[in-house]
DSSP file (Angstrom, degrees, kcal/mol; ACC not computed):
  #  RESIDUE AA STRUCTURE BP1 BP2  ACC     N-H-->O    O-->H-N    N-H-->O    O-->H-N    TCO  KAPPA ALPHA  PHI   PSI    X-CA   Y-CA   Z-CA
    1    1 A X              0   0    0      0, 0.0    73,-0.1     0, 0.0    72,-0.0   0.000 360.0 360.0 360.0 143.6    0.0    0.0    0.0
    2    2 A X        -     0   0    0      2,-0.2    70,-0.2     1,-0.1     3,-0.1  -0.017 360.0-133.6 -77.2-170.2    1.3    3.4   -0.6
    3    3 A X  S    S+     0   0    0      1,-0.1    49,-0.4    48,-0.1     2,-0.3   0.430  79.9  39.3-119.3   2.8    2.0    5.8    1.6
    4    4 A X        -     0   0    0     47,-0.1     2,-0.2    68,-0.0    -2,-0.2  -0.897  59.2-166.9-128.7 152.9    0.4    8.9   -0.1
    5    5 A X  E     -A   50   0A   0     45,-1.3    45,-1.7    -2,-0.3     0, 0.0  -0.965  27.5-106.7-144.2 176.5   -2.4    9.6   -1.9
    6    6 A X  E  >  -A   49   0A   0     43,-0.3     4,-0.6    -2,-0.2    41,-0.2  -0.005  41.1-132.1 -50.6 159.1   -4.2   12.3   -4.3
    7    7 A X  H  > S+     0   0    0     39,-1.1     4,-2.5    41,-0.6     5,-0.4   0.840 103.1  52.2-101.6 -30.8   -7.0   13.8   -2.4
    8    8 A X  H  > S+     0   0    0     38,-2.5     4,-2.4     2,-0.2     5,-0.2   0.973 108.7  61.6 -60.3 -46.1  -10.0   13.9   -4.2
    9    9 A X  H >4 S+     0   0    0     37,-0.4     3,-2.3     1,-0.3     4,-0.4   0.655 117.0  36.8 -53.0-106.6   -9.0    9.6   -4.6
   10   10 A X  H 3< S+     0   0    0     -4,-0.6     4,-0.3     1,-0.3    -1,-0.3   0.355 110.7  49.2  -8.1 -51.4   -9.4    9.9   -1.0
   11   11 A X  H >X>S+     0   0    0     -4,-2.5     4,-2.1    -3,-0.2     5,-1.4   0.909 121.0  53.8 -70.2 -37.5  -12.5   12.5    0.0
   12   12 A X  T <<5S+     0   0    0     -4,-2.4    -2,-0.2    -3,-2.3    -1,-0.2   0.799 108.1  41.8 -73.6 -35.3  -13.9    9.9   -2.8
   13   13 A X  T 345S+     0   0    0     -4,-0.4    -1,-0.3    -5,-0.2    64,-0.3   0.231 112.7  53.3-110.7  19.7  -13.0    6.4   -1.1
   14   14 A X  T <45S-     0   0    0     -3,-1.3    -2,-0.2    -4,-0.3    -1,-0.1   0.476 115.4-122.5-109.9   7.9  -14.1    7.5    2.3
   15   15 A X  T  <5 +     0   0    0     -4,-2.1    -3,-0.2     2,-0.1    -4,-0.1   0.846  67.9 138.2  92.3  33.4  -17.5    8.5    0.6
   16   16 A X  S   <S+     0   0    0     -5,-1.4     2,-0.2     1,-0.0    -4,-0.2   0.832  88.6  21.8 -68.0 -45.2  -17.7   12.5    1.5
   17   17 A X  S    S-     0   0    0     -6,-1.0     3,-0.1     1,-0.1    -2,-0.1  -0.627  80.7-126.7-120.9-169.2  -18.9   12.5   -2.2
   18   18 A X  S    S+     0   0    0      1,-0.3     2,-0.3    -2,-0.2    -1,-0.1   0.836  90.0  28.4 -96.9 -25.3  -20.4    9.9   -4.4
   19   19 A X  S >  S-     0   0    0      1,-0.1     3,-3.0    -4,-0.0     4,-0.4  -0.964  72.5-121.9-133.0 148.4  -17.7   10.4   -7.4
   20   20 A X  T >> S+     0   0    0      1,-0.3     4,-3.2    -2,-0.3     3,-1.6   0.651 110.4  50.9 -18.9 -56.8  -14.4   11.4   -7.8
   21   21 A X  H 3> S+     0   0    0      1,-0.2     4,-1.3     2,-0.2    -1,-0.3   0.887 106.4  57.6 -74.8 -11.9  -14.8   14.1  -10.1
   22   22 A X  H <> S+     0   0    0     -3,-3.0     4,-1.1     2,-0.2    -2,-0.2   0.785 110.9  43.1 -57.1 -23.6  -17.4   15.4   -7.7
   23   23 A X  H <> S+     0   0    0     -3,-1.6     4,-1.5    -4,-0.4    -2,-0.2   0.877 114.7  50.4 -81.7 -55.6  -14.6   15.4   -5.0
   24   24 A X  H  X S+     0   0    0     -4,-3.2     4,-2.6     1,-0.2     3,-0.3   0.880 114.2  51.0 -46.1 -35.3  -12.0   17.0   -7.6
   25   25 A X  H  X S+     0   0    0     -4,-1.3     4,-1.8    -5,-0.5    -1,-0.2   0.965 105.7  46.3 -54.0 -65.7  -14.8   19.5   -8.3
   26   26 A X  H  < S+     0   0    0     -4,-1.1    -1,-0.2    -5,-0.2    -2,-0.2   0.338 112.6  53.5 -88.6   6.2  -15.6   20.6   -5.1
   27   27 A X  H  X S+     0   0    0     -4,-1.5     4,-1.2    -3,-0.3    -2,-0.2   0.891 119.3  38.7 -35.7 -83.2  -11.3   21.0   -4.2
   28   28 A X  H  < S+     0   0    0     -4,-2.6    -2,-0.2     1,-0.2    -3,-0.1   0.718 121.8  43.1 -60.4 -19.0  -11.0   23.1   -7.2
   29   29 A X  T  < S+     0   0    0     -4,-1.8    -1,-0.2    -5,-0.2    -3,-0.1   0.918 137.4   1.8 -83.4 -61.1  -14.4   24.9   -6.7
   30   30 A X  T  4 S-     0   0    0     -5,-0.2    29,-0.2    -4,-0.0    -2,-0.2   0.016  94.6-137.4-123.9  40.1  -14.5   25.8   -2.7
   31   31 A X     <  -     0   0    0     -4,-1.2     2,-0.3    13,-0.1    28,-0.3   0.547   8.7-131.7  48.6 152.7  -10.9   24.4   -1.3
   32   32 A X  E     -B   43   0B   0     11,-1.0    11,-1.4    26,-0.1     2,-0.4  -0.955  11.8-124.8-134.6 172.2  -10.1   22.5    1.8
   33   33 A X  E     -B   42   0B   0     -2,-0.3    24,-3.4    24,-0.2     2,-0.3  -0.957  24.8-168.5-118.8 148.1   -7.8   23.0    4.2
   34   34 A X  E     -BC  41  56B   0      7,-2.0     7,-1.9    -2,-0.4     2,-0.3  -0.812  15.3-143.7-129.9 168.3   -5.3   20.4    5.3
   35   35 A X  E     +B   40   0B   0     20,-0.8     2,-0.4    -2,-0.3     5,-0.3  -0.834  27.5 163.5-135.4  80.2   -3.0   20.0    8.1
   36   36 A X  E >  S-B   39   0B   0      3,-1.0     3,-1.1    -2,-0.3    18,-0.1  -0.946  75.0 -12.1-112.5 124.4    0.5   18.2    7.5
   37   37 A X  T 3  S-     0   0    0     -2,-0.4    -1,-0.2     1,-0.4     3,-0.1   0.717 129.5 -53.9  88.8  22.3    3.5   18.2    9.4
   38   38 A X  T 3  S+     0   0    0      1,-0.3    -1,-0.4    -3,-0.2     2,-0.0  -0.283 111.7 121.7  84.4 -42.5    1.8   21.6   11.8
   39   39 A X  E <   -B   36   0B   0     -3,-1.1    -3,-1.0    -2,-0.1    -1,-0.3  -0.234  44.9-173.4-101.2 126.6    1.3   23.5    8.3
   40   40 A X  E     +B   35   0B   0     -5,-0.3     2,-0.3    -3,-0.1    -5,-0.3  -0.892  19.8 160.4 -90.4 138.1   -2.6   24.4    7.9
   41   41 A X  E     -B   34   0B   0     -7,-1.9    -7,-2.0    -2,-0.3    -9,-0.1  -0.909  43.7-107.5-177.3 141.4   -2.9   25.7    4.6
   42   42 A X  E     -B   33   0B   0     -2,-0.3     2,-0.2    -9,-0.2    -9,-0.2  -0.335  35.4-150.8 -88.9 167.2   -5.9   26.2    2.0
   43   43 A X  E     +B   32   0B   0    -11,-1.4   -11,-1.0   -16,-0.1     5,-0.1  -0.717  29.8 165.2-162.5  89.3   -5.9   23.6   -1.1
   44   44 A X        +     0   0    0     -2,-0.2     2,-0.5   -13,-0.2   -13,-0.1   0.228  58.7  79.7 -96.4   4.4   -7.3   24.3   -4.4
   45   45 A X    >   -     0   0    0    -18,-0.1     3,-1.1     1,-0.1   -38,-0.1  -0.785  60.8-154.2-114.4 130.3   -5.6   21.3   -6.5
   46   46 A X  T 3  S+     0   0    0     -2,-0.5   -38,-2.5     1,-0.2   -39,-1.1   0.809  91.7  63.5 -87.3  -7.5   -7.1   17.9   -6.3
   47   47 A X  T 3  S+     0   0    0    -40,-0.2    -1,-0.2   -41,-0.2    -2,-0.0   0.091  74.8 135.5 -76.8  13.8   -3.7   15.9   -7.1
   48   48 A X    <   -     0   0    0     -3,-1.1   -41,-0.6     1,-0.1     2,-0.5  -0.516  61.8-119.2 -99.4 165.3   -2.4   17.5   -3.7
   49   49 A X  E     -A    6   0A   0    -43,-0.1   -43,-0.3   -45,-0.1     2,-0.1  -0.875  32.9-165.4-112.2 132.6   -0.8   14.6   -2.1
   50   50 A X  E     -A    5   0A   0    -45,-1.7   -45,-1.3    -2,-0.5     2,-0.3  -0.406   7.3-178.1 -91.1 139.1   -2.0   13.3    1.3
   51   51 A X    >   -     0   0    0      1,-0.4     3,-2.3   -47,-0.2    18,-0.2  -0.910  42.5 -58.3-124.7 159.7   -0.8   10.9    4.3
   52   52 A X  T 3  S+     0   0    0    -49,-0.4     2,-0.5    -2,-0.3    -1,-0.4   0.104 118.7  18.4  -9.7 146.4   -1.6    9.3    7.6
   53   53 A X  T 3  S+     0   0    0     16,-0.4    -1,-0.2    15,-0.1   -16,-0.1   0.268  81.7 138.1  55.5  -4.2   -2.4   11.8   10.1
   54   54 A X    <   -     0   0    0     -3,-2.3    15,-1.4    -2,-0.5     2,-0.3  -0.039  48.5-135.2 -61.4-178.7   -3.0   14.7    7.9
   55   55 A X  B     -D   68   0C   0     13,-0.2   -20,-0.8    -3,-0.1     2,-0.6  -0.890  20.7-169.0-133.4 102.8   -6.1   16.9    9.2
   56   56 A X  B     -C   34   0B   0     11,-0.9   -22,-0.2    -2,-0.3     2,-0.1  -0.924   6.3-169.5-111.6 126.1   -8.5   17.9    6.3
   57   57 A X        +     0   0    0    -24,-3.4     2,-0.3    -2,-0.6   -24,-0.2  -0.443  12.9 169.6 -78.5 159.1  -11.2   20.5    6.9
   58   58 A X  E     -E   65   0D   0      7,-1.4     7,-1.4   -26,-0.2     2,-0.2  -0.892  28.9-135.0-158.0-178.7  -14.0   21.0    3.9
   59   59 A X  E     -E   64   0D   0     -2,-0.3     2,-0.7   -28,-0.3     5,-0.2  -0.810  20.7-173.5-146.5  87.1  -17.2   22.9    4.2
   60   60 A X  E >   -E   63   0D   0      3,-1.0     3,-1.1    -2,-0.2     2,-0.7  -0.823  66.0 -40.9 -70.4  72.8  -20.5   21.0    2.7
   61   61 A X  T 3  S-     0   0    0     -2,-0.7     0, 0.0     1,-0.2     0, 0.0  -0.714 126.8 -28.7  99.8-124.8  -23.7   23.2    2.7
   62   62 A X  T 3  S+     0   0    0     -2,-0.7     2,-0.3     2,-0.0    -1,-0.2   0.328 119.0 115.4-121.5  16.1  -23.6   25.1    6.0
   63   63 A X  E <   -E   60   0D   0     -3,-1.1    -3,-1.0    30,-0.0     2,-0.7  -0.813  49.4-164.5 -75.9 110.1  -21.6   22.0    7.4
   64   64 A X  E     -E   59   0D   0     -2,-0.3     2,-0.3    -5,-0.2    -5,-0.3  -0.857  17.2-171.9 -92.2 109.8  -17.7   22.4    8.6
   65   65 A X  E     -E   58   0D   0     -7,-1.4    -7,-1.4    -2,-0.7     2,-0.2  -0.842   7.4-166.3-106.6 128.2  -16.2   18.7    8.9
   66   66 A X  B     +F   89   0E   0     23,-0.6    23,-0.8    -2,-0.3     2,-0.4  -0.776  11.1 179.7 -94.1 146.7  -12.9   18.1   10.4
   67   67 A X        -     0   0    0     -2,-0.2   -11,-0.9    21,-0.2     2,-0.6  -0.994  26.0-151.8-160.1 152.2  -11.3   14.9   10.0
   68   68 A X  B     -D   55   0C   0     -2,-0.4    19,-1.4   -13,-0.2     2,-0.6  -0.901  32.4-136.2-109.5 126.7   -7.7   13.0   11.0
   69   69 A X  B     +G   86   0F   0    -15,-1.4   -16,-0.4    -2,-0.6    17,-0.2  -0.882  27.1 178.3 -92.4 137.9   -7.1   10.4    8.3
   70   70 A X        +     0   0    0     15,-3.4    16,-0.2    -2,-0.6     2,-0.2   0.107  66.8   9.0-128.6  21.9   -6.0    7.3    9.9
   71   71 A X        -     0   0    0     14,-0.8    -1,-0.4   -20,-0.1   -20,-0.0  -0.683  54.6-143.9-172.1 157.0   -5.7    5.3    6.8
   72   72 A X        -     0   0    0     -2,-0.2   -59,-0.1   -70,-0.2   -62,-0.1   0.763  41.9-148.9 -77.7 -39.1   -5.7    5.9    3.1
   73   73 A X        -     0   0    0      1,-0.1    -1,-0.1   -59,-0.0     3,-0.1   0.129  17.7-116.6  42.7-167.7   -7.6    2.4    1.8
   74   74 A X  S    S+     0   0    0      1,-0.4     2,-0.3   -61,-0.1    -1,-0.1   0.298  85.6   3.7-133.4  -1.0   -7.2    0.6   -1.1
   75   75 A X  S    S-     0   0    0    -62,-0.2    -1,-0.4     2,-0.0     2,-0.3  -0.921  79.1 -92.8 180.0 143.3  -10.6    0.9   -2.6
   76   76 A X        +     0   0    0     -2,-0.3     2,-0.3    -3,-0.1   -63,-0.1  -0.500  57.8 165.5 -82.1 145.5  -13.9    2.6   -2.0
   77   77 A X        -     0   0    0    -64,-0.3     5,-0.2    -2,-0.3    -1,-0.0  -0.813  41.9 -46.2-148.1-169.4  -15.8    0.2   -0.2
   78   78 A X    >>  -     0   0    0     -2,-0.3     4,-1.8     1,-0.1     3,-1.7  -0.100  68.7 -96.6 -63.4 162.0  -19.2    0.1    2.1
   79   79 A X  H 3> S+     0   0    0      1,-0.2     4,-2.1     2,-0.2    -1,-0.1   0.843 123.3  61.7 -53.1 -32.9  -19.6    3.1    4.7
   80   80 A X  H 3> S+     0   0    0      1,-0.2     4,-0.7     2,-0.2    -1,-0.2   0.923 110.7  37.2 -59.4 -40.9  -18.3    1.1    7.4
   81   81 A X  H X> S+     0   0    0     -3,-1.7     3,-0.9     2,-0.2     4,-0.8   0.911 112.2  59.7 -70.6 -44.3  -15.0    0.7    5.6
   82   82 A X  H 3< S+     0   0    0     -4,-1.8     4,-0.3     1,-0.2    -2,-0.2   0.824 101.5  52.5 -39.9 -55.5  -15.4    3.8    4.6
   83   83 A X  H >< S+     0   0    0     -4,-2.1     3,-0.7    -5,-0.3    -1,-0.2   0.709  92.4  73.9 -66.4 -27.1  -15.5    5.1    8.3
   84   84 A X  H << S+     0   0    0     -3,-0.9    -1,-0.2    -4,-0.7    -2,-0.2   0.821  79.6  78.6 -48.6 -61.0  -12.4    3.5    9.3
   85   85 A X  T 3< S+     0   0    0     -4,-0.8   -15,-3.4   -72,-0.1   -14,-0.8   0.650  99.6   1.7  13.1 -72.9  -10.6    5.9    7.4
   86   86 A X  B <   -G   69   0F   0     -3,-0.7     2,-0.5    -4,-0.3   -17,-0.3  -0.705  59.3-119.0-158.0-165.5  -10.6    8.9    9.8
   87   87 A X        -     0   0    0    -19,-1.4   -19,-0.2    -2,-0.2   -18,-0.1  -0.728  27.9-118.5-155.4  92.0  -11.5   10.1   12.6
   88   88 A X        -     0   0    0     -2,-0.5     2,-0.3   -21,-0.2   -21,-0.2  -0.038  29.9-169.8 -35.2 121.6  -14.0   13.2   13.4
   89   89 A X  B     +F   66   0E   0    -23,-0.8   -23,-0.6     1,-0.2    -1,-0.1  -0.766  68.0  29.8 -97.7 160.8  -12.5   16.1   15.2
   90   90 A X  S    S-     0   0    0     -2,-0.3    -1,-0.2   -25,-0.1    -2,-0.1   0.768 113.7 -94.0  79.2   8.6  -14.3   18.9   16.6
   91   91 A X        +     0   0    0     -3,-0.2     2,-0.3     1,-0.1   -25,-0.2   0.151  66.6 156.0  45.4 171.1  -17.6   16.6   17.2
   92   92 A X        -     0   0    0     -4,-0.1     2,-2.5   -27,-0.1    -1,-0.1  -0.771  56.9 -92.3 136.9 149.2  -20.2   17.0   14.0
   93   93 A X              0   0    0     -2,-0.3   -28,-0.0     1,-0.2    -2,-0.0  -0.205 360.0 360.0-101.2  69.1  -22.5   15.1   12.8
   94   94 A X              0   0    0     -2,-2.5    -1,-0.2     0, 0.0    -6,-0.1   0.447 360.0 360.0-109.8 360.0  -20.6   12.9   10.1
């Protein structure tokens, strides 16, 4: 398994959207911010490349969701798997 991936692949296999370019979309359209290494920093590109332990914010509707990735996966797979993922910060209803 690698140790990076793209980030839309990701928002996409833990099933914030339903496809990829929907994820890629809504990077380029309204940003998130991630959080690697202490750097917080907004993130308009959907190739940008993600690990373990990063912290990506996004903003859904009038919804802020915080989230710790705690694994990358290997495949989108049912919500449960899905959930495994990451890890809610900041309590929220995800």
């Amino acid at each position: 398994m690698a140790d990076t991936l793209r980030l839309d692949v990701w928002l996409w296999r833990a099933r914030f959207f339903k496809t990829r370019s929907l994820a890629a979309g809504h990077v380029r359209r309204r940003g998130i911010r991630l959080s690697h290494n202490g750097q917080t920093r907004r993130v308009d590109k959907p190739g940008q490349v993600i690990t373990q332990g990063d912290v990506v914010t996004l903003v859904r509707g009038a919804h802020i969701t915080s989230v710790e990735i705690m694994d990358l996966g290997t495949r989108r797979g049912p919500p449960a798997e899905a959930q495994a993922l990451y890890r809610l910060l900041e309590g929220g209803p995800e």
